[in-house]
Kinemage of the C-alpha trace (Angstrom):
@kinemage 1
@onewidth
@group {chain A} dominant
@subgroup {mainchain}
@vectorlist {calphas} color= white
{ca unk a 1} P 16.361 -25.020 -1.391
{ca unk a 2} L 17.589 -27.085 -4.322
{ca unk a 3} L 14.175 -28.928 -4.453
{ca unk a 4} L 12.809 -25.474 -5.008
{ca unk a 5} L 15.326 -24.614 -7.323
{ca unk a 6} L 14.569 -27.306 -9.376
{ca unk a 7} L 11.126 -26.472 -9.183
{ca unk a 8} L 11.858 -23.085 -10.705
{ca unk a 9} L 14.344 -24.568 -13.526
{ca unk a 10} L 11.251 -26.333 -14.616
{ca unk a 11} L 9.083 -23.644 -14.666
{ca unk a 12} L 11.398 -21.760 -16.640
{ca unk a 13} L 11.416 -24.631 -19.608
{ca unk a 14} L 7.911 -24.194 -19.489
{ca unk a 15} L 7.158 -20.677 -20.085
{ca unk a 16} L 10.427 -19.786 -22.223
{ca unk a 17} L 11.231 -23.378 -23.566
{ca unk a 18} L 14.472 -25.509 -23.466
{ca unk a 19} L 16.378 -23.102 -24.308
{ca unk a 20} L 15.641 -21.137 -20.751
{ca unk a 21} L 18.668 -21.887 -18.185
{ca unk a 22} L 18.305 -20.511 -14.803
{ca unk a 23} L 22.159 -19.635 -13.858
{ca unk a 24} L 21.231 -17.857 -10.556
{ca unk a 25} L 18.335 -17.725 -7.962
{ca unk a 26} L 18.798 -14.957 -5.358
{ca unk a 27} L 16.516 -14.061 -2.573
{ca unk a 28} L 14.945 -10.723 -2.376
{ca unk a 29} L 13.458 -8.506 0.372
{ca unk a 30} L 10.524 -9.328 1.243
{ca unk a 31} L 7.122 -7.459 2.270
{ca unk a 32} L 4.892 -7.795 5.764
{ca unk a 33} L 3.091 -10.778 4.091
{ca unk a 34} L 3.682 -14.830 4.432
{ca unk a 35} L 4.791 -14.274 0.305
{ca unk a 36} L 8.865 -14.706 -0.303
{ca unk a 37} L 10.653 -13.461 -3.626
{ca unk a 38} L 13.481 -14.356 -5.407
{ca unk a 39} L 15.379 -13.027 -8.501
{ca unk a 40} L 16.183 -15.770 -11.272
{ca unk a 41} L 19.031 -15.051 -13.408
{ca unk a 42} L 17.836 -17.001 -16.764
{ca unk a 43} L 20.317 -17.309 -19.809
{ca unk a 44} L 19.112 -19.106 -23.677
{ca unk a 45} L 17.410 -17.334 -26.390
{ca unk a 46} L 14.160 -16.054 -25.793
{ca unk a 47} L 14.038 -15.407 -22.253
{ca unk a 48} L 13.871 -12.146 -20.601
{ca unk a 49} L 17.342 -12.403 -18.452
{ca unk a 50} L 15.896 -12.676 -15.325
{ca unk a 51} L 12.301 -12.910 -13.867
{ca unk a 52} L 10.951 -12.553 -10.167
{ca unk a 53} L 9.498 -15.562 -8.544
{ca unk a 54} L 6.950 -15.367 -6.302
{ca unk a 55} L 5.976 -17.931 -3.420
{ca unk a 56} L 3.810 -18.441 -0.919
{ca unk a 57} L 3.711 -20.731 1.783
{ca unk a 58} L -0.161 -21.950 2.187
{ca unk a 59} L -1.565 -23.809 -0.278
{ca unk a 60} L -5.095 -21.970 -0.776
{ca unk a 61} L -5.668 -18.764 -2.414
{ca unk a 62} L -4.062 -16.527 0.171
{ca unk a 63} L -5.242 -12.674 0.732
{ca unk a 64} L -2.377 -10.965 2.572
{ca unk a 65} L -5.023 -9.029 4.991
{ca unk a 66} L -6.869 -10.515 7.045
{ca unk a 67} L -9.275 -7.681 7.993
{ca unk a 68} L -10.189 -7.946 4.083
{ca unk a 69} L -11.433 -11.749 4.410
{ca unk a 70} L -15.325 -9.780 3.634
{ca unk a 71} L -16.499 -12.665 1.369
{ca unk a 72} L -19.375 -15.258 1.928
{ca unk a 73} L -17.203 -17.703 0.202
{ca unk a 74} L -13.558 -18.021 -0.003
{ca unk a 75} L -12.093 -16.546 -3.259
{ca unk a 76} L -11.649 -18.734 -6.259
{ca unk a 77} L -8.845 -16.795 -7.356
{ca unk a 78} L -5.756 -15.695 -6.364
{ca unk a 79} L -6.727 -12.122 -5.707
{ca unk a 80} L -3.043 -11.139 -7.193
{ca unk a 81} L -4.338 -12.462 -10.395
{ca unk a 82} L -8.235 -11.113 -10.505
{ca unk a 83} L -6.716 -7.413 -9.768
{ca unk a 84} L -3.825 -7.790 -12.271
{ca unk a 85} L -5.756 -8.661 -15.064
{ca unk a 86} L -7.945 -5.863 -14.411
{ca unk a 87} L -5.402 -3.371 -13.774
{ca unk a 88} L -3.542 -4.195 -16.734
{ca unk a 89} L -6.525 -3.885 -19.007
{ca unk a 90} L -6.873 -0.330 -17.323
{ca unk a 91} L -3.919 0.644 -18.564
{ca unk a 92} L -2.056 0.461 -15.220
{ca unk a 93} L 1.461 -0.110 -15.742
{ca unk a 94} L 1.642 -3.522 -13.848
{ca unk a 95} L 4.447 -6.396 -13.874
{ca unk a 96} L 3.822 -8.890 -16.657
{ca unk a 97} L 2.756 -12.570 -15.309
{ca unk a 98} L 5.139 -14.830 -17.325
{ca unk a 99} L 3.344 -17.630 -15.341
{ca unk a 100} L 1.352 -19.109 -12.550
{ca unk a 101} L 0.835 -22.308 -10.774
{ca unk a 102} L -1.293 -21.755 -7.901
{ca unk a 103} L -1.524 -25.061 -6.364
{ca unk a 104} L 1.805 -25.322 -6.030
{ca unk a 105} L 2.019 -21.349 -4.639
{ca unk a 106} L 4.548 -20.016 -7.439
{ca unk a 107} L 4.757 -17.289 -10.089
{ca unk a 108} L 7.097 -15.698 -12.298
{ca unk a 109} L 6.671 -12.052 -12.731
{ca unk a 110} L 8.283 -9.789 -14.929
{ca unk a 111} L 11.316 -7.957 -13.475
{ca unk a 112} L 11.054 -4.002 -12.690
{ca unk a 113} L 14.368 -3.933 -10.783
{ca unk a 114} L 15.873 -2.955 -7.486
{ca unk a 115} L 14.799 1.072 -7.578
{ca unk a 116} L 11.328 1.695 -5.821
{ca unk a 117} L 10.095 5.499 -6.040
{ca unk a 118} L 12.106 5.778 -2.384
{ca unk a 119} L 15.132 5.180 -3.639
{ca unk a 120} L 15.056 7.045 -6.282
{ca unk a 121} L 13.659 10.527 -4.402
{ca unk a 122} L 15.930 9.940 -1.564
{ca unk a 123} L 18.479 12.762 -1.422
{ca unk a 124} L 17.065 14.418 -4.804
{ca unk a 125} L 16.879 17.823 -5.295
{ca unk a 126} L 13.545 19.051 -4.658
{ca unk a 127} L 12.712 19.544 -8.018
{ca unk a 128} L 13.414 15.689 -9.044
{ca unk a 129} L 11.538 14.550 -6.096
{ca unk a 130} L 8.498 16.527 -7.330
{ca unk a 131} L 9.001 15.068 -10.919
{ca unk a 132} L 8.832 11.651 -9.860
{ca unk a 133} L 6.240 12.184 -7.635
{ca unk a 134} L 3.663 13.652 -10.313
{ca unk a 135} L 4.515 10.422 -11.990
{ca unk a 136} L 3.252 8.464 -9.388
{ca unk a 137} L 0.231 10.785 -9.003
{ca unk a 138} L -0.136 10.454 -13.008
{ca unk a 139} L -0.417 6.582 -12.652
{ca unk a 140} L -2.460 6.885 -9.580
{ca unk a 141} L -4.898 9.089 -11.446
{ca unk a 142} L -5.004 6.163 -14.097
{ca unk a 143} L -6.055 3.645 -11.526
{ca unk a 144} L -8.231 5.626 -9.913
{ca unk a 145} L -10.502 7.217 -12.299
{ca unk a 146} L -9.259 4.704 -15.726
{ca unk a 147} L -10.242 2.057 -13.370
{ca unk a 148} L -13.472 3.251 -11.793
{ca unk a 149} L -14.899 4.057 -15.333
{ca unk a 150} L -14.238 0.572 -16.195
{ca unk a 151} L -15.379 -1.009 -13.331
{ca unk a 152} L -16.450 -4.780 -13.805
{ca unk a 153} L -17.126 -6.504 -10.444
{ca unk a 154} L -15.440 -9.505 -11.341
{ca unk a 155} L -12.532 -7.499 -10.085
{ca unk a 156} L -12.573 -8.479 -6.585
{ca unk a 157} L -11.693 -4.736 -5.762
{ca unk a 158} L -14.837 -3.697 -6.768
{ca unk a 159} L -16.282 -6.221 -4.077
{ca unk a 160} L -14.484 -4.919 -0.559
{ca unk a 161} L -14.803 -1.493 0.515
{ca unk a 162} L -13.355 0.859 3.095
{ca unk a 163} L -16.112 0.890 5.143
{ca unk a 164} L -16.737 2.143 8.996
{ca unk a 165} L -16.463 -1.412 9.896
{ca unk a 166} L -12.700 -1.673 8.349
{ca unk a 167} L -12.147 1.890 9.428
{ca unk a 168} L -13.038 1.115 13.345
{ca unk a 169} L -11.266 -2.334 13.022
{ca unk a 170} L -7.699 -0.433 11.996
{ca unk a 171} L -8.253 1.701 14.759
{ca unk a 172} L -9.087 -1.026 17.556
{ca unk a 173} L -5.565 -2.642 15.998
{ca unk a 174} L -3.879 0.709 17.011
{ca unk a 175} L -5.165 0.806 20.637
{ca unk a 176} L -4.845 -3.001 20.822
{ca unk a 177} L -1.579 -3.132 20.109
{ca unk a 178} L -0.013 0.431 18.872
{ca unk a 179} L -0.846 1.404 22.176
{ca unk a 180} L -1.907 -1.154 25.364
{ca unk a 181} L 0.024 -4.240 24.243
{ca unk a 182} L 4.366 -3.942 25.395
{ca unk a 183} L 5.259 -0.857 26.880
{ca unk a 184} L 2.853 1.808 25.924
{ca unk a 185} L 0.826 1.135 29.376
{ca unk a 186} L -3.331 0.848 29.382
{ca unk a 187} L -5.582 3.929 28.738
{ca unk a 188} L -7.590 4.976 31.028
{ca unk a 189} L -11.491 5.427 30.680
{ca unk a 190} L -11.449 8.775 29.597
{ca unk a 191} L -8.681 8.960 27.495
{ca unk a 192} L -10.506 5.885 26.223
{ca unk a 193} L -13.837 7.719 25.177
{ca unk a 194} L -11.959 10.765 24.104
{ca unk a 195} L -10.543 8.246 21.162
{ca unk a 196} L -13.472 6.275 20.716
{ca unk a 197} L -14.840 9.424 20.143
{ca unk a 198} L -12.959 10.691 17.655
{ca unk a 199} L -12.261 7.221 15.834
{ca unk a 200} L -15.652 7.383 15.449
{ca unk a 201} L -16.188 10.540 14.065
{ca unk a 202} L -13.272 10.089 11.543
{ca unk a 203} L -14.416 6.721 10.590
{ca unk a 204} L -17.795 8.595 9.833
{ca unk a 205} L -16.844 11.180 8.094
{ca unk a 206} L -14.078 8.607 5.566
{ca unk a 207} L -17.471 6.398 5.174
{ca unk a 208} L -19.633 9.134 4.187
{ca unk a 209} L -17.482 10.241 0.960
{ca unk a 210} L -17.721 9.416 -2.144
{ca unk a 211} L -15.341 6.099 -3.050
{ca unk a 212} L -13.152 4.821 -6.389
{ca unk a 213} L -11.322 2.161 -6.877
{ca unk a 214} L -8.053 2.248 -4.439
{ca unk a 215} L -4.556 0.478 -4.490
{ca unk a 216} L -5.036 0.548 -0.961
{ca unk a 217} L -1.311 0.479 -0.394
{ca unk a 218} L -0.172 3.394 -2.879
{ca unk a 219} L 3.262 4.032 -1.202
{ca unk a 220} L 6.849 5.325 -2.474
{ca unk a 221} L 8.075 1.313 -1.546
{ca unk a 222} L 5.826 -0.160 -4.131
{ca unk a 223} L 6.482 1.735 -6.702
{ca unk a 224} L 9.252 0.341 -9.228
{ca unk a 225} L 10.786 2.856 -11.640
{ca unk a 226} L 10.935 1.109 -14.451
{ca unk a 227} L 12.514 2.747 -18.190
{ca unk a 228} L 11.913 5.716 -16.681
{ca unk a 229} L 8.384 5.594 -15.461
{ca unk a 230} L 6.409 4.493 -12.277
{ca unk a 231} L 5.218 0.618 -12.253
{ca unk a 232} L 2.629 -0.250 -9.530
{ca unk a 233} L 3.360 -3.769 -7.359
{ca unk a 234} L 1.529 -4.912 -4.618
{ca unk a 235} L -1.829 -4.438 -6.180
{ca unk a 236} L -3.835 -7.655 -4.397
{ca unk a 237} L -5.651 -5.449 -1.621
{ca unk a 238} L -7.273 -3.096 -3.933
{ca unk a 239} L -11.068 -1.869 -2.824
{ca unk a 240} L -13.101 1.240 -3.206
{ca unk a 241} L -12.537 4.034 -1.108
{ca unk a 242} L -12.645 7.750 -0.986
{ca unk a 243} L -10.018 8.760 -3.763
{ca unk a 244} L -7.408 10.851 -0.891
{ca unk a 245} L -6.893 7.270 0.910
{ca unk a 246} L -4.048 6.162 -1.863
{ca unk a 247} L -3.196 10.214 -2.314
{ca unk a 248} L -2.643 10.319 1.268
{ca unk a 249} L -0.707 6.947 1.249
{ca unk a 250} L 1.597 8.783 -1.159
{ca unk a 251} L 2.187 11.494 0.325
{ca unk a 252} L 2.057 10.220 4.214
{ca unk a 253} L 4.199 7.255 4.993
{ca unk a 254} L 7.037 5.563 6.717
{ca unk a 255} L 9.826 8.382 6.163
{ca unk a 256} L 8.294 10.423 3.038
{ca unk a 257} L 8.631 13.512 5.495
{ca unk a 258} L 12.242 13.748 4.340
{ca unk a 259} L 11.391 14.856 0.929
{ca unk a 260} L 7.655 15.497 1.042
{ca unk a 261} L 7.865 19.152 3.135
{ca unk a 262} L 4.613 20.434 4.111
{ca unk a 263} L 5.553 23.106 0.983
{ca unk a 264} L 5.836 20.150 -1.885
{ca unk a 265} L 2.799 18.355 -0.079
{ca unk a 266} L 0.928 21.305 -0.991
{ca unk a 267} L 2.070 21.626 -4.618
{ca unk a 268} L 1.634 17.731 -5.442
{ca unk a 269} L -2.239 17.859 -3.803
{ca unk a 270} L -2.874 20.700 -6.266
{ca unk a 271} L -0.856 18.769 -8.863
{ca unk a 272} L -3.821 15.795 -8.130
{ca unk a 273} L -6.520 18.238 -8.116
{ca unk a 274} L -5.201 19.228 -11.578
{ca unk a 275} L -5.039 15.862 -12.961
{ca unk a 276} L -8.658 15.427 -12.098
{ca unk a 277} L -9.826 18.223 -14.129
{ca unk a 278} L -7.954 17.233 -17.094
{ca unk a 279} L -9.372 13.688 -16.544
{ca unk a 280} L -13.035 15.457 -16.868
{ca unk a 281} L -14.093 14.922 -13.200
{ca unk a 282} L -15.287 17.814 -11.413
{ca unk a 283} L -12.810 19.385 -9.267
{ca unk a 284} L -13.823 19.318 -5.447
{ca unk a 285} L -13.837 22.269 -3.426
{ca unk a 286} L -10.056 22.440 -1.486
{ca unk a 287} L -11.227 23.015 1.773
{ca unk a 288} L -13.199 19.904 1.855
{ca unk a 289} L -10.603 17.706 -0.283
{ca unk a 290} L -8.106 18.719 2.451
{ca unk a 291} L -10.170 17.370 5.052
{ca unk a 292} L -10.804 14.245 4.153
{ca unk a 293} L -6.939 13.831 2.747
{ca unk a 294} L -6.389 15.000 6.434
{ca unk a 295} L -8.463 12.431 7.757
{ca unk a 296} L -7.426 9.453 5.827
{ca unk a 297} L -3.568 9.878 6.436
{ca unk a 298} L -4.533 10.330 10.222
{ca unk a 299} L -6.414 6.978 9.640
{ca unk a 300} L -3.795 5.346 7.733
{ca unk a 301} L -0.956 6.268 10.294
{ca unk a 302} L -2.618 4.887 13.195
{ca unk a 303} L -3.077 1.917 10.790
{ca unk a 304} L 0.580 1.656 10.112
{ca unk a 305} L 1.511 2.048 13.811
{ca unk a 306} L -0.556 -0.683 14.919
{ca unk a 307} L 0.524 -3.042 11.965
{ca unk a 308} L 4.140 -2.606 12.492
{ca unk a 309} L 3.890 -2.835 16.206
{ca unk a 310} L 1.453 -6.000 16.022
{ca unk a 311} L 4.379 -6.910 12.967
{ca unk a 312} L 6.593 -7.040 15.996
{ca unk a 313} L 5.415 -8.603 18.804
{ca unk a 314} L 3.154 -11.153 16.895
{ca unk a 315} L 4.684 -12.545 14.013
{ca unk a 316} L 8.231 -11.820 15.099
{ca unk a 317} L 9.231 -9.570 11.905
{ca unk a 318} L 10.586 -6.087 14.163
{ca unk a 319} L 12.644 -4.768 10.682
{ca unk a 320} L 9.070 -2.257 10.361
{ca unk a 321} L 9.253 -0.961 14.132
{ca unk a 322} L 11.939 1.703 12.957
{ca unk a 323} L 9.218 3.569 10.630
{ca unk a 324} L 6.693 3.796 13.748
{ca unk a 325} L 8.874 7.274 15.687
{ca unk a 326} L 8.249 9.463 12.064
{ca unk a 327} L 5.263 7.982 11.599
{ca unk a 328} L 3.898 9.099 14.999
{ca unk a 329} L 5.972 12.649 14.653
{ca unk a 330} L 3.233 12.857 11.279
{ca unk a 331} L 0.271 12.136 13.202
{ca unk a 332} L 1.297 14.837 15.902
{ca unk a 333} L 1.665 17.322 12.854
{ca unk a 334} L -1.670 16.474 11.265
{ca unk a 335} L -3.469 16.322 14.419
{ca unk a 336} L -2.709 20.106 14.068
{ca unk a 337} L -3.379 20.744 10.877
{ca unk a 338} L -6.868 18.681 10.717
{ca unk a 339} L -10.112 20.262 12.381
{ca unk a 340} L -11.293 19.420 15.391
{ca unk a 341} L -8.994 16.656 16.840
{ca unk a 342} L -6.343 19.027 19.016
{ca unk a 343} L -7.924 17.088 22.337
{ca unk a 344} L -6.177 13.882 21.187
{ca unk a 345} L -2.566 15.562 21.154
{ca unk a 346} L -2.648 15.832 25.199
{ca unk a 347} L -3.985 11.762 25.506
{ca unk a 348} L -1.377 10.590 22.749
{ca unk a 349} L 1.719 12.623 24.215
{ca unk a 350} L 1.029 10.959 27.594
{ca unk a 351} L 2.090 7.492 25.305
{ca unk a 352} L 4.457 8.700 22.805
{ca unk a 353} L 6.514 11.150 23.702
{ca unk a 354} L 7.142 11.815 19.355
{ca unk a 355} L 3.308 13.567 19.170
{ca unk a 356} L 3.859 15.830 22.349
């Protein structure tokens, strides 16, 4: 630790000058990825009083999902730093990259503070929870269609899609492990086709729409309020898909169900549908917006059940299996609210008793 200290000291000097002291290095929480974060306290003139460092283990150019590794050749960028400078020329309010040394796996990043858009919902009254929501939507909206309007395909998220291949392999990683690896027991063959089935026909319908550019991640936990607005971390995933995926993200995940009712769901989708309009893109008809919203949270939350489970038993990090019980009450609730799927309620409650 004090080699890497050290190593941060000098970093320091180098982007804020000799003036830059770093007092205080603390570690931070960090996310499902290999990456680890720290907080350095940094006193002398000309600094900005602290900064986040960001490391990384491996010594290439690392993308934190594997399922995204799409290219012929292996990226000659960090994708962290492609997306950022995109983003940021988008408008997108992003951390500021004080500096970067790749080969040696560091950064220091601006810091936004302790406070994601969780924290600072959590326990709100209902009408503070909605405020700071349509924030989020408001700089979603600016990634989204700011971003697709400026599209430049040196952005590597203009390169990687949410396609029916991704789709069907986040699906396999649900029955693979969210349901027939540890306790969940084996499916049989028709309760197998009845899900191939529908993964299938949901992957199908997701590949079919219409895509923009996508965080791909656009949840309450990485989003920093900042000065009294929403700043966007997490960023390196970013692809094209339909424009509900990071909506539904929002809206749909971990424990949002505490202060995203069904009733302030509802008024934040129309809230989006309104930001469209005043962005000058068409407004889609509800009914079929709904549907593939519907669709791509169901997607996403088999996803996220999968990941945290395969989080678990695989690379021995079991602080996400807590968020898998609301996760899988939400995909019992949309199964019922989304056409056609009711048959998978009866197969899923035989494995998880939170859908029944």
């Amino acid at each position: 630790m004090e080699g890497f200290r050290r190593t941060v000291a000098e970093k320091v000097v180098e982007v804020f000058g000799p003036g830059g002291r770093v007092t205080g290095l603390d570690a931070l929480a960090g996310d499902a990825s290999s990456r680890r974060y720290f907080r350095a306290v940094i006193e002398g003139e000309g600094g900005p009083g602290s900064a986040i460092v960001m490391s990384w283990n491996d010594s290439g150019l690392p993308i934190s999902s594997e399922e995204l590794a799409v290219f012929e050749k292996p990226p000659e960028e960090l994708p962290f730093l492609n997306v950022h400078r995109f983003l940021a020329a988008a408008g997108v309010r992003v951390p500021a990259v004080h500096g970067h040394w790749v080969d040696e796996g560091l950064m220091l990043l601006e810091d936004l503070g302790d406070v994601c858009l969780w924290d600072r919902v959590r326990g709100a009254a209902e009408a503070e929870v909605i405020r700071w929501y349509q924030k989020a939507i408001d700089e979603l909206l600016v990634l989204q269609v700011g971003g697709t309007r400026a599209r430049n395909d040196h952005c590597m998220g203009f390169r990687q899609a949410f396609d029916r291949r991704l789709y069907l392999w986040e699906f396999a990683h649900f029955i693979e492990y969210g349901l027939e690896e540890g306790d969940k027991g084996s499916l049989g063959a028709v309760e197998r086709r009845i899900l191939d089935e529908a993964f299938e026909r949901i992957a199908g319908h997701l590949d079919s729409r219409p895509r923009v550019l996508n965080h791909r991640d656009y949840h309450s936990w990485n989003l920093m309020v900042h000065d009294d607005a929403v700043a966007v971390i997490d960023f390196q995933d970013a692809l094209l898909a339909p424009a509900q995926y990071d909506l539904a993200s929002l809206l749909n995940d971990r424990e949002t169900d505490q202060v995203v009712k069904q009733a302030v769901e509802d008024q934040l989708v129309t809230y989006y549908l309104e930001g469209l309009r005043k962005w000058g893109e068409p407004r889609p008809a509800r009914d079929e917006f709904r549907e593939t919203y519907l669709l791509s949270a169901l997607q996403r939350d088999f996803k996220v059940v999968g990941r945290f489970r395969y989080l678990e038993l695989v690379k021995g990090k079991p602080g996400y299996k807590r968020y898998i019980p609301p996760t899988l009450k939400r995909i019992g609730r949309n199964l019922r609210r989304a056409p056609g799927l009711e048959q998978l309620i009866p197969v899923l409650a035989g494995h998880f008793e939170e859908i029944a």
